[in-house]
C-alpha positions in Angstrom: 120.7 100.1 121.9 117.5 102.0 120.8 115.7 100.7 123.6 118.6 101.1 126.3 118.8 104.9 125.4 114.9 105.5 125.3 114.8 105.9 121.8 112.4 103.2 121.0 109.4 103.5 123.5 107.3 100.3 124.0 103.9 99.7 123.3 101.2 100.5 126.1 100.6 97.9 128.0 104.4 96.4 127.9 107.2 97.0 130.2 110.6 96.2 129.7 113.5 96.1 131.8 116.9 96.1 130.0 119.9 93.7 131.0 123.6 94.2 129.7 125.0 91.1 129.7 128.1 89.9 127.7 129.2 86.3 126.3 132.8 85.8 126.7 133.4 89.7 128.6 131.6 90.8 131.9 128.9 93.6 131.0 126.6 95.5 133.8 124.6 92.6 134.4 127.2 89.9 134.0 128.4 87.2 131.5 127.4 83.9 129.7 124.0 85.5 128.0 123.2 82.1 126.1 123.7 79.7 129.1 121.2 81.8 131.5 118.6 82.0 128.4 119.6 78.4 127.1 119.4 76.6 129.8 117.8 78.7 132.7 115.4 80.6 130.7 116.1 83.4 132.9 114.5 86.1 130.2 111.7 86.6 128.7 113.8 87.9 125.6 117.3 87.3 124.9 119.6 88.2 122.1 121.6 84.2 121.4 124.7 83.0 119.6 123.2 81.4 116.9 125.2 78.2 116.7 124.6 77.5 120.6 121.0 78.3 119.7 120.6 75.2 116.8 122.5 73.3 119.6 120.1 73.6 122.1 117.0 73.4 119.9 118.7 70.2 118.7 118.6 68.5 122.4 115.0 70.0 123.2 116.0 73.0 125.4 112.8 75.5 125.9 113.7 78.3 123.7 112.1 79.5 120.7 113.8 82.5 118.3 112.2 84.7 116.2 114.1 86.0 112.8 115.4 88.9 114.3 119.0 89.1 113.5 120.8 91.6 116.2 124.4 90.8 114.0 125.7 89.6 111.2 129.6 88.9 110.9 131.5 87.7 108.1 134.6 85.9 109.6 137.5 86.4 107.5 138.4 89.7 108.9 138.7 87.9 112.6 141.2 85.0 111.7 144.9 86.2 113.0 147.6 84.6 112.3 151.1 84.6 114.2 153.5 86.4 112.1 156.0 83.6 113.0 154.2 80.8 112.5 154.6 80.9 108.3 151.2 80.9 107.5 150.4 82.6 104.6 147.5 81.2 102.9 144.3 78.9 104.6 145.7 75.6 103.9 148.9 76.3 106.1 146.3 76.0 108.7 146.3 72.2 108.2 148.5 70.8 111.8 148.1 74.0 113.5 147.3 74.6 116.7 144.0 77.5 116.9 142.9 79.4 119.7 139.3 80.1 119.7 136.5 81.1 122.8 134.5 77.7 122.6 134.1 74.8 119.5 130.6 76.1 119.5 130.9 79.7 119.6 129.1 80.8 116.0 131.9 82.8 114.7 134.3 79.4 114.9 131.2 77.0 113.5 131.8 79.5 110.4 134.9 79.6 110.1 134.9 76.4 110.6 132.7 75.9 107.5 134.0 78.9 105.3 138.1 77.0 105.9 136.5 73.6 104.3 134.6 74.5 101.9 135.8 77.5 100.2 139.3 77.1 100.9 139.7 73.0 101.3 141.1 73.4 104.8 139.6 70.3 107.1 138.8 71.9 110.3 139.1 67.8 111.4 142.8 68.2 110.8 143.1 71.5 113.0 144.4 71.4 116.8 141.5 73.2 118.3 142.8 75.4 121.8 139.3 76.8 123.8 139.7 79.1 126.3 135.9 78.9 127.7 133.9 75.4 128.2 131.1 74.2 125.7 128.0 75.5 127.1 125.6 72.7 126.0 126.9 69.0 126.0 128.2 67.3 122.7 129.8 64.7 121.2 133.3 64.9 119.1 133.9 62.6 116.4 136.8 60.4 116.7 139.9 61.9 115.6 138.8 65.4 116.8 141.2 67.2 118.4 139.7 69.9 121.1 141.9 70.6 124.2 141.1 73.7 126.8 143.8 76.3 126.9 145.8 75.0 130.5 144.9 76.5 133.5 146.9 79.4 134.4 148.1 80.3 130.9 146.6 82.8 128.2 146.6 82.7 125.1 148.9 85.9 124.3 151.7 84.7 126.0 150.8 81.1 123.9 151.1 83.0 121.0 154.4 84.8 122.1 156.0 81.4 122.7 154.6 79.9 119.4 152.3 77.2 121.3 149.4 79.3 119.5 149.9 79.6 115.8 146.6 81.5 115.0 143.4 82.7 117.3 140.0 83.0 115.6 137.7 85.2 117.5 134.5 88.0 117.1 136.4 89.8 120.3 139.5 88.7 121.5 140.4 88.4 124.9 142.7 90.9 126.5 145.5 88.8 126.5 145.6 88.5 122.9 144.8 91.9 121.8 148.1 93.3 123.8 149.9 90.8 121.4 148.7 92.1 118.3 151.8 92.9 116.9 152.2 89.7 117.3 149.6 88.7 114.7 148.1 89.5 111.1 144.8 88.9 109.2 144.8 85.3 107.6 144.1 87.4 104.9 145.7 90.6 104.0 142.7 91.7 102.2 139.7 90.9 104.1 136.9 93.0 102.3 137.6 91.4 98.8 137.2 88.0 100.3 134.2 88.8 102.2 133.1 90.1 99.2 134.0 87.2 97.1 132.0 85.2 99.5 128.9 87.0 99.6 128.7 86.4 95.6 129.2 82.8 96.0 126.7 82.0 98.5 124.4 84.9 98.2 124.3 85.8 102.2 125.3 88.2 104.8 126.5 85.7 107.9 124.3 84.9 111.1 126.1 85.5 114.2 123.1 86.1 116.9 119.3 86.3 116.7 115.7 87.3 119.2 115.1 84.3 121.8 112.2 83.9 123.3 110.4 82.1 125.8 108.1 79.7 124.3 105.2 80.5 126.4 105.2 84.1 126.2 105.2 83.5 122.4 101.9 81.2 122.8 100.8 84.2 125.3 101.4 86.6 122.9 101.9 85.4 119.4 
C-alpha cells in the first residue's frame, strides 16, 4: 500500500505503475491476479498465492519469486462451521461436505495440511465443494472427491439448506458472509490454537509472496 499512496518513492531511474487486482473479488483493475502473472506473465511484478505459485513452478511456468512475503495467515481462525451440522471438534469433519474458493487456493492447501497432521483429520476423506476452477491443471488421486459448487447455486443458501456443512476461506464470498449467523469458528478459541501451532512448528504461515519475471531478474539481478 506504501507504494499506492506515494509513501515509498522509487529509485531513480525506475518507474512503476500500480495495478489493483483481486483473486477471488473484482478490484480496480480486475480479478484472477495469479492466472494473468502465472500463466500470461502480464507484469513485470506480481504479488502470487503461494500454493498456485509451487504449482506452476512445478510444470515449468516462467515465473520466478523472490522471498518477499506480502501475507502471512494462520488458518484456524477462517474454518466455519454450520451451527447445525454438529461439528464440534476437527475430526467431525471426516464425511463432510466443505466449501472452499479452489483445491489449490493456499489457505485450503493449509488447512488441508494443518486438519491431517495436527488434528488426524484426512483431508482424502473430506467432500471438497469449489466455487472457482483450478487455475493450473492437476491431477487428483483416486478416491478424491472435488466437485464445483452447481451452477446457479451459492454457497450461503447451501449452507442454509445443510448441503454445505463447513466453508474454509481467507475472504468469503458474499453469499456466505450474509449467512454468518449461520456459522461458527471450528474452533471457539482461535488465537490459543494458532498459538499452539506456531510453538510446534516454529513458523508464521505463507499465504502470498513477490513474483517476478524471470528476465527482468537476469536484467536486473
Amino acid at each position: 500500500m506504501q507504494f499506492y499512496s506515494g509513501t515509498v518513492v522509487p529509485p531513480d531511474g525506475v518507474r512503476l505503475e500500480m495495478f489493483e487486482v483481486g483473486q477471488s473479488h473484482q478490484r480496480r483493475d480486475g480479478v484472477d491476479h495469479n492466472t494473468r502473472m502465472n500463466h500470461q506473465a502480464e507484469f513485470d511484478v506480481c504479488e502470487v498465492g503461494l500454493a498456485p505459485y509451487i504449482t506452476a513452478k512445478a510444470q515449468n511456468m516462467q515465473v520466478t519469486a523472490v522471498p518477499v512475503f506480502p501475507r502471512r495467515l494462520f488458518c484456524h481462525g477462517r474454518l466455519l462451521v454450520n451451527r447445525a451440522s454438529g461439528i464440534e471438534q476437527p475430526r467431525d469433519l471426516i464425511g463432510r461436505r466443505i466449501g472452499i474458493h479452489s483445491f489449490q487456493v493456499t489457505l485450503s492447501v493449509l488447512a488441508k495440511g494443518v486438519l491431517k497432521s495436527d488434528y488426524g483429520v484426512p483431508w482424502e476423506e473430506i467432500h471438497w465443494f469449489t466455487t472457482m476452477a483450478d487455475k493450473v491443471a492437476f491431477a487428483l488421486k483416486d478416491g478424491i472427491h472435488v466437485d464445483p459448487i452447481p451452477d446457479g447455486a451459492n454457497p450461503g443458501d447451501m449452507l442454509a439448506a445443510g448441503e454445505l456443512d463447513a466453508f474454509f476461506s481467507p475472504q468469503p464470498p458474499p453469499s456466505v458472509i450474509e449467512r454468518l449467523d449461520l456459522l461458527k469458528p471450528l474452533f471457539p478459541d482461535t488465537r490459543a490454537e494458532e498459538a499452539r501451532y506456531y510453538k510446534r512448528h516454529g513458523y508464521y504461515p505463507i499465504m502470498h509472496l513477490l513474483a517476478v519475471k524471470p528476465e527482468l531478474i537476469e536484467r536486473e539481478p
